[in-house]
N, C-alpha and C positions, 0 to 999 in steps of 0.2 A: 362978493361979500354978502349981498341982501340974499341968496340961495343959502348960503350956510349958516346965517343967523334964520332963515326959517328951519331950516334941516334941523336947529340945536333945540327952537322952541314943539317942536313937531317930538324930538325926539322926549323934551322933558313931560310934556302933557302926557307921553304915553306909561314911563317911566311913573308917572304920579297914579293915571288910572289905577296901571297896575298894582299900586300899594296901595289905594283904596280898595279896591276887589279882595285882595289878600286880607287885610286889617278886617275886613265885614264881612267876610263870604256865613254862607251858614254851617255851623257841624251839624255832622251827619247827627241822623235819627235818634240813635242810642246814645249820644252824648247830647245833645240839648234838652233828654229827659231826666238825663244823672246828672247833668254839670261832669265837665271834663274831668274826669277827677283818678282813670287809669286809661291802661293801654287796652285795648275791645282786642279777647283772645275767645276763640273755638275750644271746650275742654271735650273729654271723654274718657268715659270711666272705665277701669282694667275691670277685664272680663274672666272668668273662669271658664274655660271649655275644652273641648278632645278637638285635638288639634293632627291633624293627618299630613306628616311631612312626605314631601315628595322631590327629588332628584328629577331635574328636567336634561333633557335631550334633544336631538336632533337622530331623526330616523327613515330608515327606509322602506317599503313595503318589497315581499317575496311574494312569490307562488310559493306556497307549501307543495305543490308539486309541478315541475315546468318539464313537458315530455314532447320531445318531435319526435312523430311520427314518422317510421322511414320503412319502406320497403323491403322485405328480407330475401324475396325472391325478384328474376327479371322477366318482364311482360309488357305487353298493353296495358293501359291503363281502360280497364272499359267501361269504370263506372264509380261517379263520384256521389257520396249519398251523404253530404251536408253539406248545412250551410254555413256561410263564413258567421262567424259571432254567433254560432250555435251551443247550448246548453247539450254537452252530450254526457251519458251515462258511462262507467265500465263495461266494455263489452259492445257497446253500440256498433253497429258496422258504416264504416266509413268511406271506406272505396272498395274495389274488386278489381284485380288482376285478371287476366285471360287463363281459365285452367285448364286448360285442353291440355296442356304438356306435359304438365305434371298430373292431369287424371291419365292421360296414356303410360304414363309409369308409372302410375300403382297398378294399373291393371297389369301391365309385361311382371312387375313383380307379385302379383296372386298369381297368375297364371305359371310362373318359372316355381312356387312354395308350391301349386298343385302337384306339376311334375315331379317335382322329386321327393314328395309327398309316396304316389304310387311306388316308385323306386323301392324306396324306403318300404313298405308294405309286403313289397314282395321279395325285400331282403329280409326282414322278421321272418315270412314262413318258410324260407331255405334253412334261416337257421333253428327255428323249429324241429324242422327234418333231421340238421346232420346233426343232432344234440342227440335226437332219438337213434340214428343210427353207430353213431359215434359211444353210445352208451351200449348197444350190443356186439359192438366191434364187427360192424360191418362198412363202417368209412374210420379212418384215422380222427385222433381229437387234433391233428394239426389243419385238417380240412374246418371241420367246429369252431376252430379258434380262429381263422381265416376270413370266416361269413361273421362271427359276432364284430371283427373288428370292421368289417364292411358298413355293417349294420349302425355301429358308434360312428362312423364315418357320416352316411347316409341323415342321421339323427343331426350333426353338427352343421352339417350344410341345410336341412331345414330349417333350423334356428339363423343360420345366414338370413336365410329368404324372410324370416321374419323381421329381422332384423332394418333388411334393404324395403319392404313392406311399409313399417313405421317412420321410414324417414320419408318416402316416397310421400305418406300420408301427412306427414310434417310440413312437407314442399306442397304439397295441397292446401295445408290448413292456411299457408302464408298467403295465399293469393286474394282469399280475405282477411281485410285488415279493418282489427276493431280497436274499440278506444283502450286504452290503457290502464284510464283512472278518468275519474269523474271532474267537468271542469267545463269548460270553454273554449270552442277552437277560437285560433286568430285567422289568420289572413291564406287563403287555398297558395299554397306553393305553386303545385303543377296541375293541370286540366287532364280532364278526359281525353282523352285520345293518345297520350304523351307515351313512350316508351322509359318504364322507369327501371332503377339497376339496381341492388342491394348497396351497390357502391357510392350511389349517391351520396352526399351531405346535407344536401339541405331538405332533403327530408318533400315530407306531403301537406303536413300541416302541424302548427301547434296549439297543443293541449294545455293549460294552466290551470290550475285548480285552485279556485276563488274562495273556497268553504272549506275549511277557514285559513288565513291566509297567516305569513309570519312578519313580523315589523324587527329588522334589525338595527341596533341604534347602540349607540356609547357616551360614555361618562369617564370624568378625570380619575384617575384610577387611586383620588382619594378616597373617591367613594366606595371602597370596593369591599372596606370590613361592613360599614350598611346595608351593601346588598347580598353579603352573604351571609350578615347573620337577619335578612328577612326571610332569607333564602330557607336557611334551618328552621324555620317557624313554620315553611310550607310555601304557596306561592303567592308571591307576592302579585297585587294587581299593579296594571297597567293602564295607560288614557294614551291613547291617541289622535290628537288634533290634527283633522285634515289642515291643509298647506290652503288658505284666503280665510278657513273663518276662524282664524286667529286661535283663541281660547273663550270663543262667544260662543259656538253651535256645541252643540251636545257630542262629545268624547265617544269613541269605541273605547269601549271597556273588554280587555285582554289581563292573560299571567302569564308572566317571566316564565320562559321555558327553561334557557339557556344562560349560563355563566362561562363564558370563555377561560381555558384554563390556563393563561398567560396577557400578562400585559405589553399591549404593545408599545416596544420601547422607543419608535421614530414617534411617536405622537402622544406617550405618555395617557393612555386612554386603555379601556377595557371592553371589548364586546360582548354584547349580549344580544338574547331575541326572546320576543313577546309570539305568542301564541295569541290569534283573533277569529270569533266564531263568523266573524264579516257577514249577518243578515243581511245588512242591508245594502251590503257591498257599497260600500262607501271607502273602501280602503281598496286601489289600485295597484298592483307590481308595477314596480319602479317607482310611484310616487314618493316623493318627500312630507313627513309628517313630523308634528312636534310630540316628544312623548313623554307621560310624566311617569315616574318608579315611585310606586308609592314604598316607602322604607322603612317606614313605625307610625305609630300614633301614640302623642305625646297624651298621658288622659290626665285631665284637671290640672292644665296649663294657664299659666295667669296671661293673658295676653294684650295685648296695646294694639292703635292700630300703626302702622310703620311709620306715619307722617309724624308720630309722637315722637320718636329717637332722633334728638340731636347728636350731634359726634364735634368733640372738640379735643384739642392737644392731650387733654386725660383718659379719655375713653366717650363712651356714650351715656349720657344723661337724659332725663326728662326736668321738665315742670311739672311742679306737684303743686296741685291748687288747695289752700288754705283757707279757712274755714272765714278767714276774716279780708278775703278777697285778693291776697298776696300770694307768691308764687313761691316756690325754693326748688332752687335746682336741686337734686338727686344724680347723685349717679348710680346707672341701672348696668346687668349684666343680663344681654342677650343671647336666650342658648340657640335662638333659629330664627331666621325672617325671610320672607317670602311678600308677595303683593297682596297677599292674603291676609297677615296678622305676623305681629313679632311676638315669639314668646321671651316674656321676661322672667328668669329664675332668681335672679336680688333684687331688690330696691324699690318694687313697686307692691302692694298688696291692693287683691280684689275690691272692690269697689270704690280705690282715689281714682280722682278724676286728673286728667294729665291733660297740659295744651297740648293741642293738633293744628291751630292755625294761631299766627302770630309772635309765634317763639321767638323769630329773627331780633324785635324791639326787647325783650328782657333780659333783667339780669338776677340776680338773685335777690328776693324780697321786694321784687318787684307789685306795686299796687294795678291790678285789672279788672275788667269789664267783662264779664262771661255773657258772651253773646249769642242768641241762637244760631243751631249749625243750619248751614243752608240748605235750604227744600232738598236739592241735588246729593245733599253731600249723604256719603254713605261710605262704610269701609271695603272694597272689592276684598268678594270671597273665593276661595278657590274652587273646585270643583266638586261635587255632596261626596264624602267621603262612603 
């Protein structure tokens, strides 16, 4: 019994503190110099500016050109002449085959177009001859006609030789093997010494071309009259945010190459691709980026910052601050918002001030306290248009 009668005197002293602290505490700063007399709200004044809408994405980086290299003839491998992660040019030579085989067949075929080369030479002055004796009627012109077709003969199988000649030199040309397109090799397939086939697949090495690269990426295929009537205005640009620094580091800046000419119907989405000059090569194949479509710019748009748009059973409203320190709700019509800025098309004109913090406590004709906004505070903008 004496435990519980201290428990209850224990528990009322605390009970009392605490309504003393409460009944005496101090108000804050901005009320103990006004006298409590409204609700302390953050305002901010509608702005007039060109405002750059943008459709966000989720994208992915391409090679604008992805080439494996592969063997077109079979040999030794006897000579590898780069390095892995090497900057190579068109035309750079790469590796070399053993050409002994195929230099011995171009030469068996010069030497077989020599031969029947002569042939040929000394079928021309037979027919020569029997033309001239054939015209005096001292050989038949079925003899004449016999050596011309010899001759057309002789003529046809030297064009063969030329023929077997150029491919011969074709099967030569392949034993060296250069780059294809200008880019970047990756990782060496097969070594030096290795015997490789035409038939291979997986090739010697691959080629990707970094300068400049493509970013394929989609959108709900609402959006699809905005980007095609950006499209008709010419090309629209592009932002590409690498994949960790969020929308903080500085964008590649690309244009819309591509509009896919159908929607796809399992995901309700539309693809496209961005064209990127990648200086600084900060855009990888394969990696993941965030991309923004810029799709118009709205010019001399009244705009709020977004913390201003309440949303209640009727639509969307603000606070509009009164000259006599009282508030009145409005309801506004927003034609776009973004983390950037809401543009507002009814209910608000350029320069009333609208709460942005505090909103939650009012109601309409409400009496407040316009307080400074905090050091910190600031409206996030979107990217320099």
């Amino acid at each position: 019994m004496r435990r519980f009668l201290i428990l209850v005197v224990l528990l009322a002293a605390a009970g009392g503190g605490g309504w003393w602290w409460w009944s005496n505490r101090a108000p804050p700063p901005e009320t103990r110099r006004r006298g409590f007399d409204g609700i302390p709200v953050v305002v901010a004044s509608a702005e007039t500016r060109d405002v750059a809408i943008y459709l966000d994405g989720l994208g992915t980086v391409q090679a604008s050109a992805l080439v494996t290299v592969k063997p077109m003839v079979d040999g030794p491998l006897v000579e590898v002449r780069f390095k892995e992660g090497q900057e190579v040019a068109k035309g750079d030579v790469l590796a070399r085959i053993d050409p002994r085989q195929y230099q011995a067949s171009l030469d068996q075929a010069l030497a077989k177009q020599r031969q029947d080369e002569a042939t040929l030479a000394n079928a021309r002055l037979d027919l020569a001859r029997y033309q001239k004796l054939a015209a005096t009627a001292y050989t038949s012109a079925q003899q004449a006609d016999t050596q011309k077709a010899l001759v057309a003969q002789l003529e046809a199988l030297v064009a063969g030789d030329q023929a077997v000649i150029d491919n011969a030199r074709t099967q030569l040309g392949y034993t060296t093997i250069t780059a294809p397109v200008d880019g970047r090799v990756g990782v060496r397939i097969v070594d030096a010494g290795n015997i490789v086939r035409a038939s291979d697949q997986a090739g010697l090495v691959v080629v990707t071309t970094l300068k400049p690269v493509n970013v394929q990426f989609t959108l709900p295929q609402q959006a699809l009259q905005a980007v095609a009537a950006a499209m008709a205005q010419g090309s629209p640009e592009v932002l590409a945010f690498v994949q960790g620094d969020g929308q903080r580091g500085p964008p590649e800046r690309g244009t819309l190459s591509v509009l896919d000419n159908q929607v796809d119907q399992a995901t309700g989405t539309i693809k496209l691709k961005a064209s990127f000059a990648n200086e600084r090569l900060r855009l990888w194949p394969g990696a993941f980026v965030s991309v923004r479509l810029r799709a118009e710019t709205r010019v001399g748009a009244v705009t709020l910052p977004p913390v201003a748009i309440q949303r209640g059973p009727r639509g969307a409203f603000v606070f509009v601050l009164n000259d006599n320190n009282t508030v009145t709700r409005r309801p506004v019509t927003v034609g776009h918002e973004d983390l950037a800025a809401s543009i507002v098309t009814e209910g608000v004109k350029p320069g009333e001030r609208v709460v942005v913090d505090g909103a939650a406590r009012l109601s309409d004709n409400s009496k407040v306290i316009v307080l400074p906004p905090p050091a910190t505070a600031g409206v996030p903008r979107g990217p320099a248009p």
